[in-house]
C-alpha positions as CSV (number, residue, x, y, z in Angstrom):
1,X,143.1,85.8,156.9
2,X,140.1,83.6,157.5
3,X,140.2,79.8,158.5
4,X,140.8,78.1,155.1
5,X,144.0,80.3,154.6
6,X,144.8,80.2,158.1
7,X,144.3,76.2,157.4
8,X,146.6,76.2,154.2
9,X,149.2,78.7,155.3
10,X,149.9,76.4,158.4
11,X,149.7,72.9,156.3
12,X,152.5,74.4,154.2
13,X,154.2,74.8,157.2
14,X,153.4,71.4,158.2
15,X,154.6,69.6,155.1
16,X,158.0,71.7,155.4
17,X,159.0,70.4,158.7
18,X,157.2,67.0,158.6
19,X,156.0,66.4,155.1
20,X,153.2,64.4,154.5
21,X,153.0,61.2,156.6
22,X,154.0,62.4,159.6
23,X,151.8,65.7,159.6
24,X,148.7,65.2,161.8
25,X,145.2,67.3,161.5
26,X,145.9,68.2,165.3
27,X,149.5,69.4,163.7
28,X,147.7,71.9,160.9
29,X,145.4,73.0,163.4
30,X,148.2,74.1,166.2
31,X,150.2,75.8,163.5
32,X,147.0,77.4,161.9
33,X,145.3,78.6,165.4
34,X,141.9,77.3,164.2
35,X,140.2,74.2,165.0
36,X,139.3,70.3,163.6
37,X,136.0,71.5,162.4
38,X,137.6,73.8,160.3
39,X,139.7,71.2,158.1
40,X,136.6,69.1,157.1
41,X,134.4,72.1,156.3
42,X,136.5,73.7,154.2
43,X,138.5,70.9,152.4
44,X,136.8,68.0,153.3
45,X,140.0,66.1,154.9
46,X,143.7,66.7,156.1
47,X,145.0,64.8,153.0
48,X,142.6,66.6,150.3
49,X,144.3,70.2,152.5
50,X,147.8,68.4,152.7
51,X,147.5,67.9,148.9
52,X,146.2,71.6,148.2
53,X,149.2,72.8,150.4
54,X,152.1,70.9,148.2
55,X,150.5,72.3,145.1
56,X,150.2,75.7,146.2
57,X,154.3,75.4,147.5
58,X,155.2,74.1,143.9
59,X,153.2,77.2,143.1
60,X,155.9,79.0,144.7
61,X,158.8,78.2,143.3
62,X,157.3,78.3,139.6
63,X,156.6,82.2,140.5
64,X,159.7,82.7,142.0
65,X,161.2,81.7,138.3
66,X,158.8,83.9,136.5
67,X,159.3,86.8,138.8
68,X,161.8,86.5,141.7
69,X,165.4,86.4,141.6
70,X,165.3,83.3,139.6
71,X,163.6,85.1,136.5
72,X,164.6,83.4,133.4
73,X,166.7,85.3,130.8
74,X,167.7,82.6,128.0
75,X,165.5,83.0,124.8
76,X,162.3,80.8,125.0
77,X,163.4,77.3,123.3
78,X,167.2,77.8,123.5
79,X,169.6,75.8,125.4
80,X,170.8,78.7,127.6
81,X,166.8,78.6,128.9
82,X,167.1,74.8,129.1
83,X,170.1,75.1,131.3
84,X,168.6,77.8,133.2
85,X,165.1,76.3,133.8
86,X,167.2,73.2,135.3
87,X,170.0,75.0,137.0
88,X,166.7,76.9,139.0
89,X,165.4,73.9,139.7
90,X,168.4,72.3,141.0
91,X,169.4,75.4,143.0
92,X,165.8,74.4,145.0
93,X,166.4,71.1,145.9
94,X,169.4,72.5,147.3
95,X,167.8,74.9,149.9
96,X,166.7,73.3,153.4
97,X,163.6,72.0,153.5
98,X,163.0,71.7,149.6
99,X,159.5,71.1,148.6
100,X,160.7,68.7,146.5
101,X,161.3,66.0,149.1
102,X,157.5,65.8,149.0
103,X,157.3,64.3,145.7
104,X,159.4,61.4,146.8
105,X,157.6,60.5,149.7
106,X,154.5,60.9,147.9
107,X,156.0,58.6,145.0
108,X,157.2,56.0,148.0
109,X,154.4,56.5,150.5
110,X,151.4,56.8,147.6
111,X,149.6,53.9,148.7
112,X,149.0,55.0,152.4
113,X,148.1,58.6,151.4
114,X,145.6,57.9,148.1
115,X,143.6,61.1,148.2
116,X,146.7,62.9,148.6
117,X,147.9,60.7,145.6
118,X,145.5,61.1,143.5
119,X,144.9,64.6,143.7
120,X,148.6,65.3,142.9
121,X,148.4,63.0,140.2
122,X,145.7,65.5,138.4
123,X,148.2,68.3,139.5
124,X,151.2,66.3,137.5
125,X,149.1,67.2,134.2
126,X,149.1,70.8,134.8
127,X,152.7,70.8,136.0
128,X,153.5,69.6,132.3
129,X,151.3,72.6,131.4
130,X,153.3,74.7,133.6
131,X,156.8,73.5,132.5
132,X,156.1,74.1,129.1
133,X,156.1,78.2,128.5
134,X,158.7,78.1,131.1
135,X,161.2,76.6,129.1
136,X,159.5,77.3,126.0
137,X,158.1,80.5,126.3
138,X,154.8,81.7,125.7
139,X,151.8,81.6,128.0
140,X,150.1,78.4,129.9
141,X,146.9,78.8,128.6
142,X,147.7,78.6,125.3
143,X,149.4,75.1,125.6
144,X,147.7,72.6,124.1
145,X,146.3,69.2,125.4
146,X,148.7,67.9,122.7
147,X,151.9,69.6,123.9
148,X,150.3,68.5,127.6
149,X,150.6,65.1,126.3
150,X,154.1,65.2,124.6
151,X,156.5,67.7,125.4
152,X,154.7,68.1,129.3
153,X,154.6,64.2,129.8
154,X,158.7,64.5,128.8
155,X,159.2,67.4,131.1
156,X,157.7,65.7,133.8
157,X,159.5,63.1,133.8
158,X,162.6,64.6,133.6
159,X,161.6,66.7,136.9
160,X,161.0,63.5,138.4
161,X,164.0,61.5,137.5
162,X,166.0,65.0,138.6
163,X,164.1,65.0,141.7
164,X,164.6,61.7,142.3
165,X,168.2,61.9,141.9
166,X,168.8,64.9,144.4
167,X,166.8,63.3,146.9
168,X,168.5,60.0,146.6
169,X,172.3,60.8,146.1
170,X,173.0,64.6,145.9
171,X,176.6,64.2,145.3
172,X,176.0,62.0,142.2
173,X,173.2,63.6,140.8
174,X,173.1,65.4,137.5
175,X,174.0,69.6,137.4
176,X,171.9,71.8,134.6
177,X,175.2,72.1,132.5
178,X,175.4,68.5,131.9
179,X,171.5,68.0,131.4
180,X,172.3,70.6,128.7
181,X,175.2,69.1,127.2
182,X,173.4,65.4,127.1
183,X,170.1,66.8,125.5
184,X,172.9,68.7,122.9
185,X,174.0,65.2,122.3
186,X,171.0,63.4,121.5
187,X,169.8,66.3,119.3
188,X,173.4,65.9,117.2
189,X,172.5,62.0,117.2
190,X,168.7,62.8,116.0
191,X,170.7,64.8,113.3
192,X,172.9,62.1,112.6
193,X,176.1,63.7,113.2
């Protein structure tokens, strides 16, 4: 590996055990083994590397659905993929040092980190993108800037409310079979029965 994955590979490491306020440049640089040159030439700051480094561990997990042991086996668009998509997710925020709890403070801590913000907020629009063949099947780059803007913005936000949740009071927060059985509910309602 050279110095700019050297660089990343020890930011994700970083964010893990830190996350992103506390994480220093000197911090990336004693977990990469390169130096404080090195950040600045190849990303242009700590927060534009931190940022690259919480995108490349959501990267991660949306692989590990595709391919790992989480591989999804519902049909595309039914319920049992809805459950599953969500059950994955929840199974995440679960493990110890979940990626997740970066969104929070990221959400809570936005204003003192705004490169950091606003790069992730142009990552938020392809997470839409991303959450979209997942649950619905299909491949990314045939998702339209429409479907982006709808069914994305919706499955988004329902990330963040669930990630929100689990951060905030695990014991209380929502499990995939009753996110299924609500969205059930509000399509017999749409159906008027």
């Amino acid at each position: 590996m050279g110095h700019r994955e050297d660089l990343l590979e020890g930011a994700r490491r970083c964010l893990l055990a830190k996350g992103f306020v506390r994480t220093t440049a000197r911090d990336i640089v004693k977990e990469s083994g390169t130096n404080l040159a090195s950040i600045g030439y190849h990303y242009g700051s700590k927060d534009a590397l931190l940022a690259q480094a919480y995108v490349s561990l959501v990267g991660d997990v949306s692989v590990d659905f595709d391919e790992g042991e989480r591989a999804l086996s519902g049909a595309p668009g039914s319920i049992e993929r809805f459950r599953e998509v969500w059950a994955n997710v929840i199974d995440t925020m679960r493990e110890p040092g979940s990626v997740w709890r970066l969104s929070m403070e990221i959400i809570v801590m936005g204003d003192q980190l705004p490169e950091v913000r606003d790069h992730l907020a142009l990552a938020q629009r392809e997470a839409g993108r991303g959450l979209i063949p997942m649950l619905m099947g299909g491949r990314e780059e045939d998702v339209t800037d429409k479907d982006v803007d709808t069914l994305g913005k919706l499955l988004v936000t329902l990330m963040t409310g669930l990630i929100a949740q689990w951060t905030f009071d695990p014991p209380s927060a929502p499990e995939a079979d009753e996110l299924a059985e609500g969205l059930l509910r509000i399509i017999a309602a749409a159906r008027g029965e």
